[in-house]
Every structure is written in C-alpha cells, then in structure tokens.
C-alpha positions as CSV (number, residue, x, y, z in Angstrom):
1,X,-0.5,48.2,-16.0
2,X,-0.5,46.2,-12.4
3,X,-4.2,44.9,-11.9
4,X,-5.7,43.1,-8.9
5,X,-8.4,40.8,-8.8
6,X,-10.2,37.6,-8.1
7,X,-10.1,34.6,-10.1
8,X,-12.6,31.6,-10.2
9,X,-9.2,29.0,-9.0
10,X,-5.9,28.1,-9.0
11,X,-6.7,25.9,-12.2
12,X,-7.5,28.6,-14.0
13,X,-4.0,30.7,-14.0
14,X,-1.1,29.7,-16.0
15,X,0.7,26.5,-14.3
16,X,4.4,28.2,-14.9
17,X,3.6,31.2,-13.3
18,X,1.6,30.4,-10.5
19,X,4.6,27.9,-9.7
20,X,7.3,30.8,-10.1
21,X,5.4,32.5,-7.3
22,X,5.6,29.5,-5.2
23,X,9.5,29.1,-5.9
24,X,11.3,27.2,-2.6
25,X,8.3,27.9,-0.3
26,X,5.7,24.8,0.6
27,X,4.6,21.7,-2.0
28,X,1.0,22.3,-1.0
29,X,1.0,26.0,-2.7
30,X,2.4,24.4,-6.0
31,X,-0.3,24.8,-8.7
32,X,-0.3,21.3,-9.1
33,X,-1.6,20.0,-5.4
34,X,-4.3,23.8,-5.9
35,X,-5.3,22.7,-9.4
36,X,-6.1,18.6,-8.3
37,X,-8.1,19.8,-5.2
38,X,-10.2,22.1,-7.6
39,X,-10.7,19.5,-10.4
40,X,-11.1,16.7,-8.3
41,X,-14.3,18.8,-6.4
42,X,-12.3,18.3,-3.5
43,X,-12.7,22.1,-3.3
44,X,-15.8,24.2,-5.0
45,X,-19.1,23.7,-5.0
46,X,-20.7,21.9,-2.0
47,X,-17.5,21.5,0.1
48,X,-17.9,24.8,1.9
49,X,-14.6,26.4,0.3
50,X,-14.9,28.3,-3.0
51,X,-11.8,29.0,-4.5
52,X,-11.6,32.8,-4.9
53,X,-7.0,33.5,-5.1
54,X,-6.3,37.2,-5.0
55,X,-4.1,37.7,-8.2
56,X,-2.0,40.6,-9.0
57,X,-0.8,41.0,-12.4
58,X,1.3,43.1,-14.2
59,X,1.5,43.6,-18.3
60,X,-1.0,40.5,-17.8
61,X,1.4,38.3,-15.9
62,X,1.6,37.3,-12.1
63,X,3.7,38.9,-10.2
64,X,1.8,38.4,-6.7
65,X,-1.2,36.1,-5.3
66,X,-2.9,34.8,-2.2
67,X,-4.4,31.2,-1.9
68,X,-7.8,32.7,-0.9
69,X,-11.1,30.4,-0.3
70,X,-14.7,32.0,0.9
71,X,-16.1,29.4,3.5
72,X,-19.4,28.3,4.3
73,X,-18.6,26.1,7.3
74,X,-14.8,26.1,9.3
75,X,-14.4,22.2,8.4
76,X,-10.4,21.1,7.2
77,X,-8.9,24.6,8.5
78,X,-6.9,22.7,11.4
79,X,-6.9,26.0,13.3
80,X,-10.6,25.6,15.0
81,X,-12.8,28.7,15.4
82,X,-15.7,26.6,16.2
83,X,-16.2,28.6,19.3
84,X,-16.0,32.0,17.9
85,X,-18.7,31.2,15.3
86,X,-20.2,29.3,18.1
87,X,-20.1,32.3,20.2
88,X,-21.0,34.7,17.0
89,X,-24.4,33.1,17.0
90,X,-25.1,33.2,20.4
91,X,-24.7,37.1,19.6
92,X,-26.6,37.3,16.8
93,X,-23.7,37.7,14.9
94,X,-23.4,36.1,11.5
95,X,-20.5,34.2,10.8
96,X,-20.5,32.7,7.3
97,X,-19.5,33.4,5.1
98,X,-15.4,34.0,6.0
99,X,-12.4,34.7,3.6
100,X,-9.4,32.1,4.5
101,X,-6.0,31.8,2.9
102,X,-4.7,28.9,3.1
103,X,-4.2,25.5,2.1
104,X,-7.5,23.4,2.4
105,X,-7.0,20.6,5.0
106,X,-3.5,21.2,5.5
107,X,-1.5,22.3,8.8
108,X,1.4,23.0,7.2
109,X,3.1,26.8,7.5
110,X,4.3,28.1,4.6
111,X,4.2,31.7,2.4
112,X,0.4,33.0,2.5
113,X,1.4,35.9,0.1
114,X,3.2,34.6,-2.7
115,X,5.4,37.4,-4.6
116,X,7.7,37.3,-7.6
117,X,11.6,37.4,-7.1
118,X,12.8,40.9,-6.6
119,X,9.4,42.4,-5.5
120,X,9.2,44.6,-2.2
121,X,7.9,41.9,-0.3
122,X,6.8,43.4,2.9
123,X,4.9,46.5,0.9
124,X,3.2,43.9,-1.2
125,X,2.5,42.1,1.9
126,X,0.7,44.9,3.3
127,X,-1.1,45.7,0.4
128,X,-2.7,42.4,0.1
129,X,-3.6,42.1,3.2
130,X,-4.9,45.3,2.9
131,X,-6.9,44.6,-0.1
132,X,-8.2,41.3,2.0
133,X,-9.4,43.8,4.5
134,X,-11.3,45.8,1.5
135,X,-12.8,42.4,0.3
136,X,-14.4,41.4,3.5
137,X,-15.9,44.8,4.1
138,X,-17.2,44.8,0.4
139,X,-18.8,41.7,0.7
140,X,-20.1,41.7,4.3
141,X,-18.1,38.7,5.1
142,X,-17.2,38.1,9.0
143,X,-13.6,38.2,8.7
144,X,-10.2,37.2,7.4
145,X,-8.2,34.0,8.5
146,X,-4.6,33.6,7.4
147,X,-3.9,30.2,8.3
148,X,-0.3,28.9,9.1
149,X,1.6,31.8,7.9
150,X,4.9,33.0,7.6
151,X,7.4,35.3,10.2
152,X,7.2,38.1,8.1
153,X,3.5,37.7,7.0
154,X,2.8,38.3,10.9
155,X,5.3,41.2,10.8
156,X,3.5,43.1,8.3
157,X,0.1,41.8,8.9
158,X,-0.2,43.0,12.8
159,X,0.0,46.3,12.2
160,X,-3.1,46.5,10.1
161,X,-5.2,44.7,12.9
162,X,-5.0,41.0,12.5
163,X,-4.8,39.3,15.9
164,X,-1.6,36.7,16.2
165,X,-2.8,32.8,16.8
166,X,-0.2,30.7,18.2
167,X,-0.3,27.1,17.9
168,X,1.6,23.8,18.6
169,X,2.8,21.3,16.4
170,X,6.1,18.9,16.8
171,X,8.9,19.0,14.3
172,X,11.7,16.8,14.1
173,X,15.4,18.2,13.6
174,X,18.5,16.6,11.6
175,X,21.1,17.5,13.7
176,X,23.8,15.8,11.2
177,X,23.0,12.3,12.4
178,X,24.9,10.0,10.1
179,X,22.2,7.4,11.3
180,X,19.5,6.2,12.7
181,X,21.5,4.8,16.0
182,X,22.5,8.2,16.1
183,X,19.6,9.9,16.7
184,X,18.3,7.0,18.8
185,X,21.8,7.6,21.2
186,X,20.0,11.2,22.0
187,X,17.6,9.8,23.6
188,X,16.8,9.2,27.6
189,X,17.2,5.4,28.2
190,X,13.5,4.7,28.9
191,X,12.1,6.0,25.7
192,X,15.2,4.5,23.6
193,X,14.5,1.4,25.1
194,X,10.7,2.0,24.1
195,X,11.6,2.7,20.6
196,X,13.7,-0.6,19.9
197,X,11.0,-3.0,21.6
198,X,8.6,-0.7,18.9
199,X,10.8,-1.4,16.2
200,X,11.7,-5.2,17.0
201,X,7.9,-5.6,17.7
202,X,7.2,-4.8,14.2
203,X,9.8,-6.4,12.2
204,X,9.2,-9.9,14.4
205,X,5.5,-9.8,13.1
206,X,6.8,-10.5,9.5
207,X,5.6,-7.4,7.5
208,X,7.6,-5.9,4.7
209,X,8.3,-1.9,5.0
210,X,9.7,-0.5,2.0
211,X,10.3,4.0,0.9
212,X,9.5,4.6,-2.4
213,X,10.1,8.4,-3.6
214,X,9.0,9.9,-7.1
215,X,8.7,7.7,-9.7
216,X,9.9,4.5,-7.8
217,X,6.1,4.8,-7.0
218,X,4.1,2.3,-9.2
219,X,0.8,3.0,-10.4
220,X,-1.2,0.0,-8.8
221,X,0.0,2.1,-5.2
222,X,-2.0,4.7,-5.2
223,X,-5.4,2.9,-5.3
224,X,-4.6,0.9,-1.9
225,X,-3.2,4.5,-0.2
226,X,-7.0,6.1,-1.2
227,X,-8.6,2.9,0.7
228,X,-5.8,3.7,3.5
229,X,-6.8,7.4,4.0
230,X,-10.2,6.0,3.4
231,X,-9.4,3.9,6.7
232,X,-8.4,6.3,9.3
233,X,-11.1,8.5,8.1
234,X,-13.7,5.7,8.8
235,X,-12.0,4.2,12.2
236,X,-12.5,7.5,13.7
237,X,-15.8,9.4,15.2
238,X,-14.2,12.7,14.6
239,X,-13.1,11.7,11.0
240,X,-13.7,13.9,7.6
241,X,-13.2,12.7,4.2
242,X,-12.0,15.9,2.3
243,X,-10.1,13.6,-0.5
244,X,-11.5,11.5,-3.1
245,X,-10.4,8.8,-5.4
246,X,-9.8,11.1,-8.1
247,X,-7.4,13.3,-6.2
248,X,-5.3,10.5,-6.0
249,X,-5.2,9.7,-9.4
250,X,-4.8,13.3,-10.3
251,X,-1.6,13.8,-7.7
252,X,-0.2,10.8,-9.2
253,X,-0.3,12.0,-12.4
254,X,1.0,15.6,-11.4
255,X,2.6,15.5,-8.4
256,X,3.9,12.2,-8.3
257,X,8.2,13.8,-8.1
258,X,7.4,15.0,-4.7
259,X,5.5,12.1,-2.8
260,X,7.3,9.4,-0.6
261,X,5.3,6.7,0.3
262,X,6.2,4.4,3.4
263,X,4.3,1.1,2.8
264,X,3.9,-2.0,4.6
265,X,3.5,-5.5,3.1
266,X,2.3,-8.4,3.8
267,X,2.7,-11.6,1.9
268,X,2.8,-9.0,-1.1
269,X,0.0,-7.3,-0.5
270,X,0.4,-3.6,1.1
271,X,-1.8,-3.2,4.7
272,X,-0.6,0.3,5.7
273,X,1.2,3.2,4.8
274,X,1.8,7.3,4.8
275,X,1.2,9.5,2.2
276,X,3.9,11.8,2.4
277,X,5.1,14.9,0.4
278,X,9.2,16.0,-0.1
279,X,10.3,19.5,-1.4
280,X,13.7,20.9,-0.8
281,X,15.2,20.1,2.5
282,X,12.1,18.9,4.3
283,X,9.4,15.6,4.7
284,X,5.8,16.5,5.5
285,X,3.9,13.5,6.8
286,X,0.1,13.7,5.7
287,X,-2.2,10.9,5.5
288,X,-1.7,7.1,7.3
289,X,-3.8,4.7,7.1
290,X,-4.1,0.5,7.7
291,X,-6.0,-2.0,6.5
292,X,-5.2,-4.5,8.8
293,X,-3.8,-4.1,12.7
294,X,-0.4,-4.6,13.7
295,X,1.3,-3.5,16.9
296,X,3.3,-0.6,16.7
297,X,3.0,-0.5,12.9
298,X,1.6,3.2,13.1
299,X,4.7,4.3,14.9
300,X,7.6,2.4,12.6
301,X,5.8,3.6,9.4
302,X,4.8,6.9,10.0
303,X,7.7,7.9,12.2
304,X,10.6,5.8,12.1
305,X,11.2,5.2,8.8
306,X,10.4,8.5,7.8
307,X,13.2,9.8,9.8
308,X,15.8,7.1,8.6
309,X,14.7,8.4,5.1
310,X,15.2,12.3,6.0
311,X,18.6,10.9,7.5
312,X,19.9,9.0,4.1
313,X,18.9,12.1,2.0
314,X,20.0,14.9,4.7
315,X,17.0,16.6,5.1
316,X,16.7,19.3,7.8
317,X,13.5,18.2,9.3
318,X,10.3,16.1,9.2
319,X,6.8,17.9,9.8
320,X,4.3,14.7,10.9
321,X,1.3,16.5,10.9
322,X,-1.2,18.4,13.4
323,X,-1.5,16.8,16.9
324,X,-0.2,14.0,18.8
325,X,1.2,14.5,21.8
326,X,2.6,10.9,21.4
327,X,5.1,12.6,19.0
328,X,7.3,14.0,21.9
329,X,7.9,11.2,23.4
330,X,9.7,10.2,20.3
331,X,11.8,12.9,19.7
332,X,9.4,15.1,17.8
333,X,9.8,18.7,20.0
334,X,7.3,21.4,19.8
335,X,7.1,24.1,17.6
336,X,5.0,27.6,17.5
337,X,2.6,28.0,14.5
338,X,1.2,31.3,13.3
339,X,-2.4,32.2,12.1
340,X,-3.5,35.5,11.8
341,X,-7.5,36.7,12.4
342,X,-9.0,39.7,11.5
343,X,-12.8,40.0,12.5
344,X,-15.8,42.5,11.1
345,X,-18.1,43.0,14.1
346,X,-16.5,45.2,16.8
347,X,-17.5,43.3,19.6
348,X,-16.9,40.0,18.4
349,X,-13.1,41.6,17.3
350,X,-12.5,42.8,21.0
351,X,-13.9,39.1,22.4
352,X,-11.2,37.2,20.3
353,X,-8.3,39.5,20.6
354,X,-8.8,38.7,24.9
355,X,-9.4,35.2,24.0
356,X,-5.7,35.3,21.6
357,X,-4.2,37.1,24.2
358,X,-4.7,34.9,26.5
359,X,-4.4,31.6,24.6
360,X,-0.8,32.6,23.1
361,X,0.8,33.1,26.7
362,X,-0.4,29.3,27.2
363,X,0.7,28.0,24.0
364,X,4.4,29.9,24.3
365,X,4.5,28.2,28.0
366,X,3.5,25.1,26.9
367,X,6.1,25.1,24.3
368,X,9.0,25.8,26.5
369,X,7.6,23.1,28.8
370,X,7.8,21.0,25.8
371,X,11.2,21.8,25.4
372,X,12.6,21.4,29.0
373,X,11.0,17.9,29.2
374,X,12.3,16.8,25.9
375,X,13.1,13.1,24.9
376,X,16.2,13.7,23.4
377,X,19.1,14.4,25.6
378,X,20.9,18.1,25.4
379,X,23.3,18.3,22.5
C-alpha cells in the first residue's frame, strides 16, 4: 500500500533508505549532511526552517521523497525573494509562512525529488509537486520554492504553474588537462600572467598549503575550520552564521569520506582554509575562512589548489559556490541555475511571473556575455 506523508526530519527516516534515494545525485541530499543539520539545531526550532520531507512509501519503505522545510523568514535560501515578500507586505499580503525544498544554506543544484531506481520519474515528479501544491493550499501557506533544481524537475514542474528562476553561478570544466600548466596555457596572457604573480605571491610569503581528502583529515582540523567559517562570517556586514560547532563535529564523524580540506599553515599552525565536499566526479567549494591575512591566499586556497586537486583525481568540474564575479576572471565560466516558484495569492502570482520573465531574458544574456568574454582561450 503506497502512502504519502510528512515526517518530523530527515533524522528520523531510515539512514539506508533515505541514501538509496539520493543514489549519484548531490552530497548535500545524503541523510548524513540532512540528519547533522537537524541534530545539530542548525535546522528546527528557532532557525526559521522546520524540517517537514514529503515521504512516499510503499509496503512501509521509501520509494520517493522531497527535502521539504516550512520557513519563517527567507534567510540561507541563496535565491533571494526578499523583494516579493517585501512587496507582499506592502499589499497586505502575508508571506510567511512558505514551503521550500531544498538544501538549507546551500546553492548547489541537484535532484529536488528524489525517487527509487526504476520508478517513472517524471509521473512521480508531477505528483509530488502536485501534492506540494495541495500542501500549501491546505495550510494557507504563501507558496512553494524549489530551490536549485534539476532539468527535468523544470520539465515536469512548469506545466503545473511553477514560474522558472534563472540564476548565475560559475563552474569550472576539466577539459582533460593533464595539469595545472595546462589549464593555465588556456588562458589570455594578462590573466595567466595574473595568476602566476597570485601564485608566486603566496608561496614567497612562506605558508604551507597542503589537500587532505577523507580520512587523511585529522581530528584536531575540524575545530580550527569552525573558527575559519566563524571568520568570514564575522569579517562581513552581510554575514549569517547558519553552522555551529557541533555540526562540525557531527560531519566529521559522518561525513568525513566526502570532505577535502585545502589548509594553509604557518609555522605549523593552520591560518586559512576551505571546507569542501567530493562525490562522484565533482568538487563543491563551501566555506573559506582565515585567521590571519595573507595576499592572495583566498585565491591559491580556495581556487587554485582546488583545481590542481580535481585535475590529479580527473574530476569533471569544480562548483566554488554562489557569487563572485572575481571567479571569471580565473577561468570559472558562467552557468544557468534553476529554481522554480509557485505563489498562492493571484495577484502576487501574476507580479512575479512579469518580474521572472523579465529577469530570465537578463540572466540568459548575461550568461552568453559571460561566455563570449571568457578567460580561457577557445578550445
């Protein structure tokens, strides 16, 4: 008998099946990373996202979910609806509570709707976000965001009235470089000559840089990387701490097989580093952070090294994060994102789908802009 409902969290549904949902797709959907967030109180109670995943079972085992969270505010989403709520008000429209699905604090795309090998994926697509649909109207919520989604969650999703988001992040691509000088040769002279005074910069100042994947991580690492995070956060006005020291202790316990850390020493002592994440093929760059400054530090660390890792281990490509236009003058080339929005209140509905409109014919443009004035050479 195929049930669906709600469930109070990730932490709560069996680790193995959860995970064989998840398969290939992103590192962030994997019940460990869901599970820490929640236990840690990352998540839950007072953050402003309440864990609610959409389950579907059959015989009493998984066989489809959604990473679902009922918001009280629009803080970590990365794709910013400050205005429409901002707007909604304004109207005297309310706009929280919201349903998102997603991955709290994390820009990275990746499957919104997970399903079980062998299911008819764009049906059950459909179907979920149907049932999403149902939710919000039940509970008078003010909409449904699906946040960094996949190609085919867009396919199947449009049709039932969620308005297409496009965004912009930068990507880099392996394009079989045996090494670093490699990529480096596919660059314009002016920024490959920028990058090697960036590199020799740093390795003249005397720090130590060294990659350390899995369980080459040591324990006594993960307590400096929490006051690095705890850096940036506190070094910038617009800075949010969504992570906590026990997060990190919880990831290292768990999730410990897919980090990379890229940390830099000095005199034995680690000053900087990024908090990375490795599944599969690709290198997602999450969280940097120094504790003392050093020129061009932030680019070797979080950049450099990062791709000399993805070159030694032939991974496909390197995600750094949200933002930075910085990133395309360094061979990082844009890339669309997806989100999907589906709003109650008719008006505010209409408002946003101009606005979308509008916004995606910018974002496409300014992608193939991004393209034509790359930093890397034609193949």
């Amino acid at each position: 008998m195929v049930q669906v409902e709600i469930a109070g969290g990730v932490r709560e549904l069996p680790a193995a099946e959860w995970n064989a949902l998840v398969g290939d797709g992103s590192p962030f959907l994997e019940w460990e990373w869901l599970a820490s967030l929640e236990e840690a109180g990352c998540v839950g109670r007072g953050s402003g996202w309440t864990p609610r995943p959409l389950v579907v079972r059959d015989g009493g085992r998984l066989v489809a979910a959604v990473p679902l969270y009922e918001k009280t505010n629009s803080e970590g989403e990365f794709v910013f609806d400050w205005g429409w709520a901002d707007a909604a008000e304004r109207a005297g429209i309310p706009y929280y509570p919201k349903l998102l699905v997603g991955v709290p604090f994390t820009p990275v795309t990746g499957t919104r709707v997970l399903t079980a090998p062998g299911a008819k994926r764009p049906e059950t697509v459909a179907r979920l976000g149907a049932a999403l649909l149902e939710l919000c109207r039940e509970g008078e919520l003010s909409g449904v965001h699906v946040n960094f989604c996949g190609a085919d969650e867009v396919e199947a999703l449009r049709p039932l009235g969620y308005e297409l988001r496009v965004g912009v992040q930068y990507h880099w691509h392996n394009a079989g470089y045996a090494c670093f000088d490699d990529w480096l040769a596919r660059f314009r002279s002016k920024r490959r000559n920028q990058i090697r005074r960036e590199r020799r910069e740093v390795a003249e100042s005397g720090v130590r840089i060294e990659t350390l994947v899995g369980s080459e991580i040591p324990d006594a690492l993960f307590e400096p990387m929490f006051r690095c995070y705890l850096a940036t956060i506190r070094s910038r006005a617009w800075g949010r701490q969504y992570l906590n020291r026990k997060f990190f202790a919880l990831v290292a316990a768990r999730f410990r097989a897919r980090l990379c850390f890229v940390v830099a020493f000095a005199g034995g002592e680690p000053i900087a580093g990024t908090f990375n994440v490795q599944k599969g093929d690709a290198l997602y760059g999450r969280y940097w952070g120094a504790l003392r400054d050093v020129r061009n530090l932030h680019f070797e660390v979080c950049y450099y090294r990062a791709v000399e890792h993805c070159i030694a281990h032939g991974l496909a490509r390197f995600e750094p994060g949200a933002g930075g236009d910085y990133k395309q003058m360094r061979g990082f080339d844009g890339q669309p994102t997806s989100s999907l929005h589906w709003l109650a209140e008719p008006r505010l509905r209409a408002a946003v789908a101009r606005f979308l409109a509008d916004e995606r014919e910018r974002a496409l443009g300014g992608i193939e802009w991004l393209r034509e004035h790359s930093a890397l050479k034609p193949e």
